[in-house]
C-alpha positions in Angstrom: -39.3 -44.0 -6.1 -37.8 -47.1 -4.5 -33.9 -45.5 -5.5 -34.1 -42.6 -4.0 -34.8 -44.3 -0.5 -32.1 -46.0 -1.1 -29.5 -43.5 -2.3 -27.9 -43.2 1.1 -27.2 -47.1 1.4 -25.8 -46.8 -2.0 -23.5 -43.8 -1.8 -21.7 -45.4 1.8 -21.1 -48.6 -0.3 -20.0 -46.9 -3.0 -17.6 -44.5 -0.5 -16.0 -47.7 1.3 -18.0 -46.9 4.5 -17.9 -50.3 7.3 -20.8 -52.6 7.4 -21.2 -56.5 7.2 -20.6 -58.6 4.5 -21.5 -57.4 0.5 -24.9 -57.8 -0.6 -26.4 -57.3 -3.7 -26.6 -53.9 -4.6 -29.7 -52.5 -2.8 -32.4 -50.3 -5.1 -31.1 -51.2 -8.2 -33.2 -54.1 -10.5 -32.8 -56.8 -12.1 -32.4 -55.9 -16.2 -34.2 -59.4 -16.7 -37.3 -58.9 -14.7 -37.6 -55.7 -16.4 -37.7 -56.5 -20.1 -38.7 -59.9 -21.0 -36.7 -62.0 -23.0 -33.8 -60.0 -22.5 -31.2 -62.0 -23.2 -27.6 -61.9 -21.0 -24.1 -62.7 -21.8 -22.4 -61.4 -18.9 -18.9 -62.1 -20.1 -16.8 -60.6 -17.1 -18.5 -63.0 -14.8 -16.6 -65.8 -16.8 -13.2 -66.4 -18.6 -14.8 -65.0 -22.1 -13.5 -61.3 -22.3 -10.4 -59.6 -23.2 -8.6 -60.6 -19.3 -8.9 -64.2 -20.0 -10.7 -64.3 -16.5 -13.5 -64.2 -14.6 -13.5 -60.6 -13.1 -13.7 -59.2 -9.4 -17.1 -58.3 -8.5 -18.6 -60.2 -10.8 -20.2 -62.9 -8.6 -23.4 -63.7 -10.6 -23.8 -63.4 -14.5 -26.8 -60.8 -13.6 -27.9 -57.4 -15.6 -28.4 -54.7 -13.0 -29.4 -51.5 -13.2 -30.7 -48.1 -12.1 -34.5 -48.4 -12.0 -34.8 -45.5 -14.7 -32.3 -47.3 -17.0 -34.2 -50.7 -16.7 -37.3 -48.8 -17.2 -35.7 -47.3 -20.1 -34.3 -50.3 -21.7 -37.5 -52.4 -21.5 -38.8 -49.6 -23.7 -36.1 -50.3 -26.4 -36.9 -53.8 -26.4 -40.7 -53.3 -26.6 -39.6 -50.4 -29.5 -37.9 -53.8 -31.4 -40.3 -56.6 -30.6 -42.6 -55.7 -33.7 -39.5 -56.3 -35.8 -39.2 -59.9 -34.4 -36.0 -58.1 -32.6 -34.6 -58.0 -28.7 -31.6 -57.2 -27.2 -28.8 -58.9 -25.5 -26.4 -57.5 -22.6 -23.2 -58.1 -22.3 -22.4 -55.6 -19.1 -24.8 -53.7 -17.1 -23.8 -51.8 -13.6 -19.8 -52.9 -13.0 -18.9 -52.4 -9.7 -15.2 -50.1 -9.4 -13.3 -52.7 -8.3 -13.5 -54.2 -11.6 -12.6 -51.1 -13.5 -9.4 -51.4 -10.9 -8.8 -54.8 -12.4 -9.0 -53.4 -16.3 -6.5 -50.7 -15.0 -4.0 -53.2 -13.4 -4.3 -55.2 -15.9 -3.6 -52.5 -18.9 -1.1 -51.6 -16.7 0.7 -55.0 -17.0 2.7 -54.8 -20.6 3.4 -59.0 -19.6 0.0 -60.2 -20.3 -1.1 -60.0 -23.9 -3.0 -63.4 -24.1 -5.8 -61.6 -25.6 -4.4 -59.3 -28.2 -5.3 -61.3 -31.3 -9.1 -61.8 -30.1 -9.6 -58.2 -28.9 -7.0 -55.5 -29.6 -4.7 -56.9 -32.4 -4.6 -53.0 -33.8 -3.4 -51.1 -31.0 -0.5 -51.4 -28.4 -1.7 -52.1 -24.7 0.1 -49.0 -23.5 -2.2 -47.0 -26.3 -5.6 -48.4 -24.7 -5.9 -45.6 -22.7 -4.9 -43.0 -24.9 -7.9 -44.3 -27.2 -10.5 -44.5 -25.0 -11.1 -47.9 -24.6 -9.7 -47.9 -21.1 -10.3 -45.9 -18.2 -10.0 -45.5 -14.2 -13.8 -44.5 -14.2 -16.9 -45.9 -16.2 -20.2 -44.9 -16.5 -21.2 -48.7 -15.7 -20.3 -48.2 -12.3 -23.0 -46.0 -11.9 -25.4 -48.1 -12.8 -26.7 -46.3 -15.7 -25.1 -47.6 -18.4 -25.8 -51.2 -20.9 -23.4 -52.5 -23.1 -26.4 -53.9 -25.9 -26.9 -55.9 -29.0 -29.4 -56.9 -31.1 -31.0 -60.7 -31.3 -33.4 -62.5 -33.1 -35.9 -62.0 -30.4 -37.4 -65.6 -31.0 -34.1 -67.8 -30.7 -31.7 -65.6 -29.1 -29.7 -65.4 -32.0 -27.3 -62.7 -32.5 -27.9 -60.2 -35.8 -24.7 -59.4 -37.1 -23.0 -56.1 -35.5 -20.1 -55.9 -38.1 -18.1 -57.1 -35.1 -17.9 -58.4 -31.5 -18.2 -56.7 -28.2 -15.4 -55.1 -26.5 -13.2 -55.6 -29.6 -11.0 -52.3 -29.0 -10.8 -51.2 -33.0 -12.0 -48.6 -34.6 -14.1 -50.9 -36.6 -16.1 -50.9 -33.3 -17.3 -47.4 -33.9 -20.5 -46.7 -34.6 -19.2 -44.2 -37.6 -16.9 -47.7 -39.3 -17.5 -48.0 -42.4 -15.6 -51.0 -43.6 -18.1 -52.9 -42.2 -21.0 -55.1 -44.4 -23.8 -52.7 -45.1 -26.5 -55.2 -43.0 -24.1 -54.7 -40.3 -24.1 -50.8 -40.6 -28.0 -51.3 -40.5 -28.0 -53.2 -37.5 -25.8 -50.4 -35.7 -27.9 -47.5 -36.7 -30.9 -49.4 -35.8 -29.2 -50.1 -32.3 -28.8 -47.0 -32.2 -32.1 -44.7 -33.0 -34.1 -47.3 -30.3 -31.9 -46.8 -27.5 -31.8 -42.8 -28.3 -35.4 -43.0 -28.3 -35.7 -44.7 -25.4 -33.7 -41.9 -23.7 -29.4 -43.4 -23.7 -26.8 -41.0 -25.2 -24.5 -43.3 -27.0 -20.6 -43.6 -26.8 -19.0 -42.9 -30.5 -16.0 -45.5 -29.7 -18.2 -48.2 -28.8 -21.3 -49.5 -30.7 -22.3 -51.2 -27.8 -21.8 -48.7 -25.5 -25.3 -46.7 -24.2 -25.8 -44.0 -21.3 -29.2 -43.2 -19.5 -29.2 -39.3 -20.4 -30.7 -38.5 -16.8 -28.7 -40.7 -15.0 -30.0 -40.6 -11.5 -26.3 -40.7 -10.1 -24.5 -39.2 -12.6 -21.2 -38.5 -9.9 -21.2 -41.8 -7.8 -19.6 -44.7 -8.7 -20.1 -47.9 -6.6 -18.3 -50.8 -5.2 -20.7 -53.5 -4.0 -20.1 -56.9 -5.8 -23.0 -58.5 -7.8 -24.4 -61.1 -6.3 -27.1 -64.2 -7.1 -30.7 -63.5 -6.1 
C-alpha cells in the first residue's frame, strides 16, 4: 500500500532529519476525500479550543490520517448513514510540536483564560495527573480521530452530553449525570467506531484509536498544510 512506501519519508520527518521546507505530510489522506460528508471542525487550527489560539502545526483546518484509519473511519460513517447519521472531526493526525505547545502551556500556571469553558473542575497543575494531558498522543501518529455524531443531512450536531475537549469527568464515556439521549449518543459512538476496528479512550468520549495502527511507535512533526 501507498504508506508503506512511504514509511521512510515519514519516520525522518518525524525524527527531525534535514530537508527543505515542510510539506504536507506525505502517504497519509485526506479524512474528507475518504468518507463523504464528513464533516470538520478543526478547532486547533483556530482560536476555538482550550489555548485560546490557533495552534503550531496546524496550518490548514484539514482531517488527516493513516490510510487504514481513513479506510476505517469511512466504514463508521457508512455503518451510520442508514440512521440519517455522520460524523464530525474535531482532530485527526496532530503533528508533536503541538503536543509541545499543550505541555508549555499546562506548564504555564499564568494562563487560565479557558478554565471556565474547558476545565472549571480541575486545577491546571492536575491535568496531567488525570490524563487529559500528555507529552505524547496517539494523534501524532496518525491513527487516531477525535469524532462526534451529526445529523448527516444538515451537519447538525446530536447531543453528546457535552463538548469536546471539555477535561471533566462528565467527558467519560462511563458519566452518568448526563441526559439519557446523550448516553445513547455515546454508546452509539461508540459500538460503530469499535466495529469499524478503533479501541476507544475511557477519559474521552471523543477520543478513538485504530487498533492496528500501522505506526504504533512513531510520532511525527510535519505541519499540516492546504492541498
Amino acid at each position: 500500500m501507498r504508506w508503506r512506501s512511504a514509511a521512510a519519508i515519514l519516520a525522518c520527518a518525524a525524527c527531525g532529519c534535514a530537508g527543505g521546507p515542510a510539506r504536507p505530510v506525505a502517504g497519509f489522506v485526506d479524512a474528507s476525500d475518504a468518507t463523504p460528508g464528513l464533516v470538520i471542525d478543526m478547532r486547533y487550527a483556530s482560536s476555538d479550543n482550550f489555548v485560546g489560539r490557533p495552534i503550531n502545526g496546524y496550518g490548514a483546518p484539514r482531517c488527516l490520517l493513516t490510510p487504514l484509519a481513513a479506510e476505517a473511519l469511512a466504514g463508521a460513517q457508512a455503518r451510520l448513514a442508514p440512521f440519517g447519521l455522520g460524523l464530525k472531526a474535531f482532530d485527526c493526525y496532530r503533528p508533536q510540536r503541538a503536543v509541545d505547545e499543550f505541555v508549555a502551556w499546562a506548564n504555564d500556571p499564568s494562563d487560565t483564560s479557558g478554565k471556565d469553558d474547558y476545565y472549571p473542575g480541575v486545577d491546571k497543575s492536575a491535568l496531567f495527573d488525570e490524563g487529559y494531558i500528555a507529552a505524547r498522543s496517539g494523534h501524532s501518529r496518525g491513527s487516531t480521530v477525535d469524532i462526534a455524531l451529526v445529523d448527516l443531512e444538515t451537519g447538525a450536531p446530536l447531543d453528546m452530553g457535552g463538548d469536546w475537549d471539555f477535561f471533566d469527568p462528565v467527558s467519560w464515556p462511563s458519566a452518568t449525570g448526563i441526559p439519557a439521549s446523550a448516553r445513547a449518543h455515546r454508546l452509539l459512538l461508540r459500538a460503530v467506531m469499535i466495529e469499524a476496528g478503533f479501541r476507544p479512550y475511557e477519559k474521552e468520549w471523543w477520543h478513538f484509536t485504530l487498533e492496528n495502527e500501522p505506526f504504533p511507535d512513531t510520532y511525527f512533526d510535519i505541519p499540516l498544510g492546504p492541498r
